[in-house]
C-alpha positions in Angstrom: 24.4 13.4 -6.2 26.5 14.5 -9.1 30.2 14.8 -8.4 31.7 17.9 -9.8 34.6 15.7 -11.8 31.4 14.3 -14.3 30.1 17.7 -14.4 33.3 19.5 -15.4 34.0 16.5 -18.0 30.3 16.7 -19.4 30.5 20.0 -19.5 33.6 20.1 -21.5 32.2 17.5 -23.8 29.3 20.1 -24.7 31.4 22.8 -24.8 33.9 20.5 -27.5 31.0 19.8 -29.9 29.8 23.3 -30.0 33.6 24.0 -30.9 33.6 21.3 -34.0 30.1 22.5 -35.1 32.0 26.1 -35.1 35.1 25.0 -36.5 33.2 22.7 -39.4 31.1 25.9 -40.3 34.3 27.6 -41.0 36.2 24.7 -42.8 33.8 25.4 -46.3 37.3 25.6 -48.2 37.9 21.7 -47.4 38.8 19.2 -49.6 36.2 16.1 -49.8 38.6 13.3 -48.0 39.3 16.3 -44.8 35.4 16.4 -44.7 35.3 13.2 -44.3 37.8 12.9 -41.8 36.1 16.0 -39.5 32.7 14.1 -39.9 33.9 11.3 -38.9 35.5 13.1 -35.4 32.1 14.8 -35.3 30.3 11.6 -35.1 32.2 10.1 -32.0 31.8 13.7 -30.6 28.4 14.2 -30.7 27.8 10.6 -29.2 29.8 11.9 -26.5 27.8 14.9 -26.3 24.4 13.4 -26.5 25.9 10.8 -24.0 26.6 14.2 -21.2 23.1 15.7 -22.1 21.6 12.6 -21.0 23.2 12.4 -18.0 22.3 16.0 -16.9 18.7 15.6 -17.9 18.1 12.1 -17.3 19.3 12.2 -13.7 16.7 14.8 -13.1 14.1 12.9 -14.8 15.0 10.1 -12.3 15.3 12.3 -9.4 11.5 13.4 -10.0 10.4 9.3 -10.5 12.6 8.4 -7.9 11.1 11.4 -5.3 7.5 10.4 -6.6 8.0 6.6 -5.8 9.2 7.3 -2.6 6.1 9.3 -1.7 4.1 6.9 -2.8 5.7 4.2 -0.6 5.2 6.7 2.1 1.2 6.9 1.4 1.0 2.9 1.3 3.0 2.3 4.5 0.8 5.2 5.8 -2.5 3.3 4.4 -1.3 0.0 5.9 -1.0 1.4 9.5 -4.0 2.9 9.1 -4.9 -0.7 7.7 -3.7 -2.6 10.8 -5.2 -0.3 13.0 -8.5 -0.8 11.7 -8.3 -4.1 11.7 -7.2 -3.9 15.7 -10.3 -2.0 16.4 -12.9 -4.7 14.3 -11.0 -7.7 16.5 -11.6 -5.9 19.8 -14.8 -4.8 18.6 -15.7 -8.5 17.6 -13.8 -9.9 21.2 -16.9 -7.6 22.7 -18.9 -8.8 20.7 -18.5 -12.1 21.7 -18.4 -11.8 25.2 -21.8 -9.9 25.0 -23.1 -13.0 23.0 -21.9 -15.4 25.3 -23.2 -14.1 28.6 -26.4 -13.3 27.0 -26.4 -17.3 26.4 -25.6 -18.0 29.9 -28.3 -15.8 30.8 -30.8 -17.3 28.8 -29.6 -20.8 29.6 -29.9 -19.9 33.4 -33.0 -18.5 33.0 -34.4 -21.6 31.1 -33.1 -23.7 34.2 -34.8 -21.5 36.4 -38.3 -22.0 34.7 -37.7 -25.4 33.9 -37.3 -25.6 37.9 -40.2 -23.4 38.8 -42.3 -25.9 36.4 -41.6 -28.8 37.8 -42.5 -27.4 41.7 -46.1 -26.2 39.9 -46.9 -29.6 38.4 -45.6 -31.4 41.3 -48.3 -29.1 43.4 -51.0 -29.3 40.3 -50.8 -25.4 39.2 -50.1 -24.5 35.5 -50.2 -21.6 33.4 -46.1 -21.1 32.6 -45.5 -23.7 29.7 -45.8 -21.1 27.4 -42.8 -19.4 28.8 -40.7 -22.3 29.2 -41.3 -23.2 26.0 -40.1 -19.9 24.1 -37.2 -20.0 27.1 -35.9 -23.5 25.9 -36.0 -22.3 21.9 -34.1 -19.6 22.6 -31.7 -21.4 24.4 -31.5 -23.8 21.7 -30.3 -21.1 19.7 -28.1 -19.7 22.1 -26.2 -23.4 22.2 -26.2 -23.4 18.2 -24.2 -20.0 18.6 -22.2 -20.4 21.4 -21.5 -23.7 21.9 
């Protein structure tokens, strides 16, 4: 925030080179080493001058850039929660994921005991007809052990 002390003095520094611009418009009676002399003063003037201008309308130009960073920072720290939370959500969607996949294994590899069981009491007693069954049973639970190990 602008103190008042620079605004007084930057305003004064305007005011002042109005004043010599004024005072040199009247001085048209001047001799040629006077002009010199007054141009001289005007030059260090208006540096001053151009020096205050810039500081009243630069710091707004930096307020604005300043105000329009900051909102931006606000958006990305807004699009990285939303970021984070996301990502949250896929883990514990992937952790369900998982767990599905892995009873679904234990299912199948229990079931492939089962009928690997249930075959071995029908040969022993001579009866057939489930192979094909078993069979399918024990591929799938092949796969099931490539995935879930």
């Amino acid at each position: 925030m602008k103190n008042k002390v620079s605004v007084v003095i930057g305003a004064l520094i305007i005011l002042g080179f109005g004043g010599l611009i004024v005072v040199l418009l009247g001085r048209t009676d001047a001799e040629t080493e006077e002009w010199s002399r007054l141009v001289y003063l005007l030059g260090a003037i208006e540096a001053m001058a151009f020096v205050a201008a810039g500081f009243f309308f630069g710091t707004e130009v930096n307020r604005k850039r300043a105000q329009n960073a900051e909102a931006s920072a606000v958006g990305a720290q807004e699009d990285a929660k939303d970021a984070r939370k996301d990502a949250g959500e896929a883990e514990k969607r992937a952790a369900e994921a998982e767990t599905k996949g892995r009873s679904l294994s234990a299912a199948i590899r229990a079931k492939v005991t089962s009928q690997s069981e249930k075959q071995a009491l029908q040969e022993g007693r001579g009866e057939g007809g489930q192979v094909a069954a078993v069979s399918e049973l024990t591929e799938l639970r092949a796969l099931a052990d490539t995935l879930f190990p």
